[in-house]
Kinemage of the C-alpha trace (Angstrom):
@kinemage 1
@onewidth
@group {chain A} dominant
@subgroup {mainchain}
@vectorlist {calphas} color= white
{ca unk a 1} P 75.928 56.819 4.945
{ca unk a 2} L 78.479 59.062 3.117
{ca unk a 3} L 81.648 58.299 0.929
{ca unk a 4} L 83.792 60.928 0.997
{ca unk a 5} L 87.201 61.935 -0.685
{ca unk a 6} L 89.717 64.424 1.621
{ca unk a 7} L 92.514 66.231 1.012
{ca unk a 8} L 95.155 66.777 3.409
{ca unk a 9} L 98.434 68.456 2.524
{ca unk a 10} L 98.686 66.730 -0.549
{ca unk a 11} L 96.919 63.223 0.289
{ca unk a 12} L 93.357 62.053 -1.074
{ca unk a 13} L 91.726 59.720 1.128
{ca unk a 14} L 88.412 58.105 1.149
{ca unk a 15} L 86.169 58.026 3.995
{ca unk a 16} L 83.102 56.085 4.336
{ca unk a 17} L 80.851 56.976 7.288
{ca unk a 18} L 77.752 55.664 9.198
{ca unk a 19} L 76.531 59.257 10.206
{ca unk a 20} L 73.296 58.012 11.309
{ca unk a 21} L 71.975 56.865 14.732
{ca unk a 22} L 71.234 53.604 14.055
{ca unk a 23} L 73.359 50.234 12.574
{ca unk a 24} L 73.732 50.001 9.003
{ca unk a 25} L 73.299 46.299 7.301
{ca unk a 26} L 74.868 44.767 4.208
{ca unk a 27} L 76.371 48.255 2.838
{ca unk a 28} L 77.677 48.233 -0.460
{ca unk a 29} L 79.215 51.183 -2.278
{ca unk a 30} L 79.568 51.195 -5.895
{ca unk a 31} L 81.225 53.664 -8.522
{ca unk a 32} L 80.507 54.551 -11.626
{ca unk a 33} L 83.866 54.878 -12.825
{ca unk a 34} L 87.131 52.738 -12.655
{ca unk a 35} L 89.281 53.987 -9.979
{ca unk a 36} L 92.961 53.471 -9.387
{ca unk a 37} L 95.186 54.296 -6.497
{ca unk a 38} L 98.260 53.846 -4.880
{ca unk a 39} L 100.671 55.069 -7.488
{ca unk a 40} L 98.668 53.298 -10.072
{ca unk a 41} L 98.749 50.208 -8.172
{ca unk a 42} L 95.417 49.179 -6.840
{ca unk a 43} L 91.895 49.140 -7.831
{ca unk a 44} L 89.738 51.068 -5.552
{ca unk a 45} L 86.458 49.690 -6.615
{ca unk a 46} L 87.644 46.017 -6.147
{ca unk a 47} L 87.880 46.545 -2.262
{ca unk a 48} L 86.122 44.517 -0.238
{ca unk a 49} L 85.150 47.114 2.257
{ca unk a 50} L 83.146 48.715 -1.119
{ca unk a 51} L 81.718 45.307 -1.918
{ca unk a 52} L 80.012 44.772 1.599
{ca unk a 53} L 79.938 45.359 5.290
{ca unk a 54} L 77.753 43.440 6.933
{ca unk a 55} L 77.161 45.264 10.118
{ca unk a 56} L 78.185 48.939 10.401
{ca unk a 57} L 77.895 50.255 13.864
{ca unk a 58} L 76.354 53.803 14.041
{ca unk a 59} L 79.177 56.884 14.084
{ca unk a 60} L 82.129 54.871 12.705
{ca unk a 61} L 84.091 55.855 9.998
{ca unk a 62} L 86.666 53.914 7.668
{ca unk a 63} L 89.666 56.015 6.003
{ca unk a 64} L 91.896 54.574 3.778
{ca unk a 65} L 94.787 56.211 1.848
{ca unk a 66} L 93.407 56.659 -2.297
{ca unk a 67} L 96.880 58.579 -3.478
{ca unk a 68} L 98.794 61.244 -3.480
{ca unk a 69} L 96.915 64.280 -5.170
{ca unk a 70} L 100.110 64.298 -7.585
{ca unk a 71} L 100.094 61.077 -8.326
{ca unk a 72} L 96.165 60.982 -8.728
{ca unk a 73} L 96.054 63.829 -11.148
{ca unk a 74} L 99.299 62.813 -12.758
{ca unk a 75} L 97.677 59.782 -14.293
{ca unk a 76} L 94.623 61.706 -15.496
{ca unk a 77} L 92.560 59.509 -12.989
{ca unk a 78} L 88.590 60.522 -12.659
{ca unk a 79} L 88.179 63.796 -11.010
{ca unk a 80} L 84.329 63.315 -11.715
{ca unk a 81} L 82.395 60.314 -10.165
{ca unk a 82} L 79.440 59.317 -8.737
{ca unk a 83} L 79.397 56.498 -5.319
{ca unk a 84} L 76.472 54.794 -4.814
{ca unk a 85} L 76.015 53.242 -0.999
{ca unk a 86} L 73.092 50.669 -0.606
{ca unk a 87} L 72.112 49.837 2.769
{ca unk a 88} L 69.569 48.261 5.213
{ca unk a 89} L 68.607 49.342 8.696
{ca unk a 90} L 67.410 46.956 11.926
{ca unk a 91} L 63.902 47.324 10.469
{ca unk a 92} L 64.733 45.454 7.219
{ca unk a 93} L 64.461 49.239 5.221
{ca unk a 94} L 66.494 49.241 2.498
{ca unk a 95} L 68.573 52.639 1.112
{ca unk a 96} L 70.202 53.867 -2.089
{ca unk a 97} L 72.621 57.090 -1.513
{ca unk a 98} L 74.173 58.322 -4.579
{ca unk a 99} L 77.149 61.304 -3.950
{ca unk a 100} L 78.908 62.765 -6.591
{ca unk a 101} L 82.075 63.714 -6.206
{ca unk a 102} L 84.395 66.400 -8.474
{ca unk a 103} L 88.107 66.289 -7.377
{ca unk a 104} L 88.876 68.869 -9.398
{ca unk a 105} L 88.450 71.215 -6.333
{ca unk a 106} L 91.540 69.859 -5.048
{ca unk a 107} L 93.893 70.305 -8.381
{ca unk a 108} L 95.148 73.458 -7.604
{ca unk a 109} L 95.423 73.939 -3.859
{ca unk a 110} L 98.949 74.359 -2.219
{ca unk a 111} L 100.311 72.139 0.190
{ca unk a 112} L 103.423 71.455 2.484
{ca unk a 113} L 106.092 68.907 1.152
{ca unk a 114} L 108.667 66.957 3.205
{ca unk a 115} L 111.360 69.553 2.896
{ca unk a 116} L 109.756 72.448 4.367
{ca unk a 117} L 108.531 74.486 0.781
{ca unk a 118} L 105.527 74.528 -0.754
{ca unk a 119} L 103.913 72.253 -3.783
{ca unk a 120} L 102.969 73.981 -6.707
{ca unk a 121} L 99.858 72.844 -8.079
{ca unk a 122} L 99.403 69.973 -10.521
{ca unk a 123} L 97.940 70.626 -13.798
């Protein structure tokens, strides 16, 4: 299982992947820090797809849109965090991933806006 955070020309997004063979059961993802997205708007830890999947088939991945990296950074949101995925397989085994995560990679990097230019980069 992996929880990932993309960028992609100026967009954070969250992925959250079953890179394994098998089914994962009862997968919950938990971070250590409060995150907000969305302009400011939602809590991303209060999703339900963090709090559990029951059945997550092997290969599939969920994205979902966290914020623009403007927006993100803007607001002095957590560029540091850990996720922690807990799963089960078929056989009843359970798992504990923990991934840490520093968006601070993404601060600086150019990307393409609407009109045609270029973004300088935030911060």
């Amino acid at each position: 299982m992996i929880f990932d955070v993309q960028f992609d020309e100026g967009v954070l997004t969250v992925r959250l992947s079953n890179i394994g063979d098998l089914e994962a059961t009862h997968v919950t993802t938990s971070l250590d820090k409060r995150i907000t997205g969305l302009a400011g708007r939602r809590q991303i830890n209060d999703l339900n797809i963090l709090r559990e999947i029951a059945f997550f088939p092997p290969q599939k991945t969920f994205t979902f849109l966290l914020d623009s990296a403007a927006s993100y950074f803007a607001r002095k949101e957590p560029t540091r965090f850990t996720a922690t995925i807990s799963y089960s397989d078929s056989a009843g085994n359970t798992y504990r991933e923990e991934i840490t995560h520093d968006l601070e990679i993404y601060r600086d990097l150019p990307y393409r806006v609407e009109d045609g230019g270029a973004a300088a980069p935030q911060g």
